[in-house]
N, C-alpha and C positions, 0 to 999 in steps of 0.2 A: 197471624200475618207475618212475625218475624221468622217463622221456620219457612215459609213461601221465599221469605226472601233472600233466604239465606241458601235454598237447593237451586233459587233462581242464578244468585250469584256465582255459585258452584259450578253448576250449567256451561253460565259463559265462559266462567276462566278455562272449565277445560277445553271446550270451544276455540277460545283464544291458543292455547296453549297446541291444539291441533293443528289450527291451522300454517301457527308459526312454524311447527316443525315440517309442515308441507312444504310449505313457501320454502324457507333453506335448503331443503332437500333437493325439490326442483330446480333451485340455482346451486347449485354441487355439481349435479349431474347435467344442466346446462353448460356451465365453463367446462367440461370436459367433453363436451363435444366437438370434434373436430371440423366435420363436413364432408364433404365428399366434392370438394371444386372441382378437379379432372372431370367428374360426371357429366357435374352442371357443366363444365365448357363441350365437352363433349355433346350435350344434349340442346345447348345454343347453336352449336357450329349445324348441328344434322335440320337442324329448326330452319335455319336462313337457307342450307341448300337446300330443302325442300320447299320453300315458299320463291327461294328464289328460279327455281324449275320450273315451278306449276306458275309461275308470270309469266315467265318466258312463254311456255307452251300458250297459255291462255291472252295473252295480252293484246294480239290483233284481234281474235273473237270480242274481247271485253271493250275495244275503241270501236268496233264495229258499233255493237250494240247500243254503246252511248252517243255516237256520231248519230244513228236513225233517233233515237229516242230524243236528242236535241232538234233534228230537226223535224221531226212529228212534231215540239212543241211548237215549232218556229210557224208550222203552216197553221197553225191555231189560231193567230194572232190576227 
């Protein structure tokens, strides 16, 4: 039973010892991440004038739609 528990324990410490050196590693090469923000701005700006387009273009159709659809419910009543 003692040598079970003794390959047991071996086991985990390397285990442990794997893991640790994951962990550190991945925050190493974390903090030296920069980013790419110009992207991301870039990739927000293109985002809003495309949704703000497709509003515009759509947005009488889209009050149509919901003007009859309210008052379809209205004659329900």
């Amino acid at each position: 039973m003692n040598k079970v528990m003794k390959s047991i324990f071996t086991a985990e410490l390397a285990l442990r010892q794997r893991v640790t050196s994951m962990h550190s590693s991945f925050f190493a090469r974390l903090k030296d991440e920069k980013g790419d923000v110009p992207g991301w701005v870039l990739v927000v700006l293109m985002t809003t004038g495309l949704v703000t387009a497709i509003w515009t273009i759509a947005a009488p159709r889209l009050t149509a739609i919901l003007k009859n659809s309210l008052d379809s419910m209205n004659g329900i009543r």
